[in-house]
C-alpha positions as protocol buffer text, in pm:
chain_id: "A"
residue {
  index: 1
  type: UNK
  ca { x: 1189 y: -661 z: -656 }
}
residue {
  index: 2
  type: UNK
  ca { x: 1116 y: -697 z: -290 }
}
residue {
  index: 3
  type: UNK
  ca { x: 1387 y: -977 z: -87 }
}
residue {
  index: 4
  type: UNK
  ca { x: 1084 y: -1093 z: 86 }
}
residue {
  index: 5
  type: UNK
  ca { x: 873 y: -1233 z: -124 }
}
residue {
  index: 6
  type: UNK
  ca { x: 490 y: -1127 z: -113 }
}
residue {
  index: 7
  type: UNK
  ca { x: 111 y: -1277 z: -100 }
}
residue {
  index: 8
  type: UNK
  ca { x: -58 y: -1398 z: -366 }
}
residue {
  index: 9
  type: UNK
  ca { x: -309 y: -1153 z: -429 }
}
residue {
  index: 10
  type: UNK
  ca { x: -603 y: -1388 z: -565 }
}
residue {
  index: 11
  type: UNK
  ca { x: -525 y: -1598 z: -236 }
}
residue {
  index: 12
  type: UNK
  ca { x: -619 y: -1370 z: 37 }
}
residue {
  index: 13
  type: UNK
  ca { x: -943 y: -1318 z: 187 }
}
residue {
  index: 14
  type: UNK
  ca { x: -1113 y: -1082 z: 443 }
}
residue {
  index: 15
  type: UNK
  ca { x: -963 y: -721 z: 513 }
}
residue {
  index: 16
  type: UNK
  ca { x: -651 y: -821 z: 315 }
}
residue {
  index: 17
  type: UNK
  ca { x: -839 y: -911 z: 12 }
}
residue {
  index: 18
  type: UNK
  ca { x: -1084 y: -617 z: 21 }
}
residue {
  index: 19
  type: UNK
  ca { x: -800 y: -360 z: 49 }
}
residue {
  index: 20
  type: UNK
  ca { x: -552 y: -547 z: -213 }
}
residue {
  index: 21
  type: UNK
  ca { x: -858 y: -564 z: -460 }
}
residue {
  index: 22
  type: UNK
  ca { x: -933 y: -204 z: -419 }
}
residue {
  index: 23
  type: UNK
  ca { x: -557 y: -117 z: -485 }
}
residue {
  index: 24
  type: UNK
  ca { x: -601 y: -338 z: -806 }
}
residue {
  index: 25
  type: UNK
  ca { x: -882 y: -128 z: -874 }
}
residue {
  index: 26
  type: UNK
  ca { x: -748 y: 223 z: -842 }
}
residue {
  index: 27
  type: UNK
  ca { x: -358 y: 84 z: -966 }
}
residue {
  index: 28
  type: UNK
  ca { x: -402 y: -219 z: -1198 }
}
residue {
  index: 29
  type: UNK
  ca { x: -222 y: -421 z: -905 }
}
residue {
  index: 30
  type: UNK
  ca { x: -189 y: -461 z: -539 }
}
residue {
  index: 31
  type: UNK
  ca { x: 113 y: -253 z: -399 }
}
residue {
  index: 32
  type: UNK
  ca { x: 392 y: -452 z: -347 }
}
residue {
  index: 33
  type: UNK
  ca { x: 455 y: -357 z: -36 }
}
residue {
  index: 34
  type: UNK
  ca { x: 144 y: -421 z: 136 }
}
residue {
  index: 35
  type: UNK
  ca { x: 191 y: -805 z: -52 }
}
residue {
  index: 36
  type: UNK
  ca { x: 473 y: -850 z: 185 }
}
residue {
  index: 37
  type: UNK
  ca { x: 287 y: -651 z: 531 }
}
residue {
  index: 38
  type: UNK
  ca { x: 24 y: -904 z: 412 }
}
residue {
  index: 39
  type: UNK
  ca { x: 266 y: -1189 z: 507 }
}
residue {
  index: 40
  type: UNK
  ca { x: 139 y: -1099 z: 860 }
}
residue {
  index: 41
  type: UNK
  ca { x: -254 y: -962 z: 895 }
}
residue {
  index: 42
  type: UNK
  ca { x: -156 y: -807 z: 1208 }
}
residue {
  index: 43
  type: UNK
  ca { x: 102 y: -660 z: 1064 }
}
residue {
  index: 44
  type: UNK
  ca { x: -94 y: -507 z: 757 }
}
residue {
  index: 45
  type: UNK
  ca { x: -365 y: -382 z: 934 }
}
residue {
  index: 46
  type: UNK
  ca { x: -141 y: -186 z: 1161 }
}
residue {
  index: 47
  type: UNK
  ca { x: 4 y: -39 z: 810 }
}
residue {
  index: 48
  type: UNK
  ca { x: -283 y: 38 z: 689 }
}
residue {
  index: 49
  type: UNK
  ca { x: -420 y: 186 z: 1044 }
}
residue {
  index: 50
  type: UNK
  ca { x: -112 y: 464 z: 1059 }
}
residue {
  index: 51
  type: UNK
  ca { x: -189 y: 558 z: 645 }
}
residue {
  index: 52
  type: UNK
  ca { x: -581 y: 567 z: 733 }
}
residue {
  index: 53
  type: UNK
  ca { x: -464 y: 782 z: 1072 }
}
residue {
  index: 54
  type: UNK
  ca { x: -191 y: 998 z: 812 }
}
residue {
  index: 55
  type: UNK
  ca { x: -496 y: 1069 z: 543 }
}
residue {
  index: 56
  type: UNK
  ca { x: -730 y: 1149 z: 853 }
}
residue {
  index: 57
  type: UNK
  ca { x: -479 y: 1411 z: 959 }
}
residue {
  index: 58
  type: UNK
  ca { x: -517 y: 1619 z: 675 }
}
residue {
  index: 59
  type: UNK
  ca { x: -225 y: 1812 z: 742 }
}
residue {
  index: 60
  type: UNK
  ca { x: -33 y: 1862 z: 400 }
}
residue {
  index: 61
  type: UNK
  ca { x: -276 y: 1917 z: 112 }
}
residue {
  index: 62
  type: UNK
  ca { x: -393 y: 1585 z: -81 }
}
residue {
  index: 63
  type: UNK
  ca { x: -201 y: 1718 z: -435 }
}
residue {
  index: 64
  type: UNK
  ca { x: 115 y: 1764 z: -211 }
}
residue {
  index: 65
  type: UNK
  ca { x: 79 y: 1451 z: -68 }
}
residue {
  index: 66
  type: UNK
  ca { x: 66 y: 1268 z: -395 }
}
residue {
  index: 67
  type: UNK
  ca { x: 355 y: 1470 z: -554 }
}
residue {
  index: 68
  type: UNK
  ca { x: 568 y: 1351 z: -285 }
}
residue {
  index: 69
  type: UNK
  ca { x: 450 y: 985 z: -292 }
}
residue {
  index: 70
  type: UNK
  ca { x: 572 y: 989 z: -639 }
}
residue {
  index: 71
  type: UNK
  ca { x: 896 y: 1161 z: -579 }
}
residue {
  index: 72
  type: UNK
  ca { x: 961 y: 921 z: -329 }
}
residue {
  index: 73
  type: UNK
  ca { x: 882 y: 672 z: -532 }
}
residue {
  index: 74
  type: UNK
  ca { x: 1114 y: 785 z: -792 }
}
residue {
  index: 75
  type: UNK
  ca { x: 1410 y: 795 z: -543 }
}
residue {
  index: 76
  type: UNK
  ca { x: 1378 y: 462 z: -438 }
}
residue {
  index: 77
  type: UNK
  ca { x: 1395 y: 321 z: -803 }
}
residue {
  index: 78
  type: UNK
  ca { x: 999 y: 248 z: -818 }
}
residue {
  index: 79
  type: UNK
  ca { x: 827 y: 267 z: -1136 }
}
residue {
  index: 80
  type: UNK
  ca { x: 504 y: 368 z: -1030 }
}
């Protein structure tokens, strides 16, 4: 659980909404993390700027990418 507490999801509108609905779409629920960067819209679309500018890159292959994610993931307790 995150200290800060997070956006409602079904509240937001706009960019926010459009990415948070896609991650419900592709996860079953917005990312919990991007409910708190969503707290502040400048904020989240900077986020979301340096992961679109990471995935541009291309520079470690997308199966590595997603291993790590989840390792990552893993060591920080998440159950994703």
């Amino acid at each position: 659980m995150a200290r800060i507490e997070g956006v409602d999801p079904d509240r937001t509108e706009g960019y926010v909404g459009k990415v948070l609905e896609a991650q419900r779409s592709t996860w079953g629920r917005p990312l919990l993390n991007h409910l708190v960067y969503a707290r502040r819209p400048s904020l989240f679309k900077a986020v979301r700027g340096m992961w679109s500018g990471l995935n541009q890159g291309a520079i470690v292959d997308e199966a590595l990418v997603a291993l790590i994610n989840r390792r990552v993931a893993k060591l920080n307790g998440c159950v994703f």
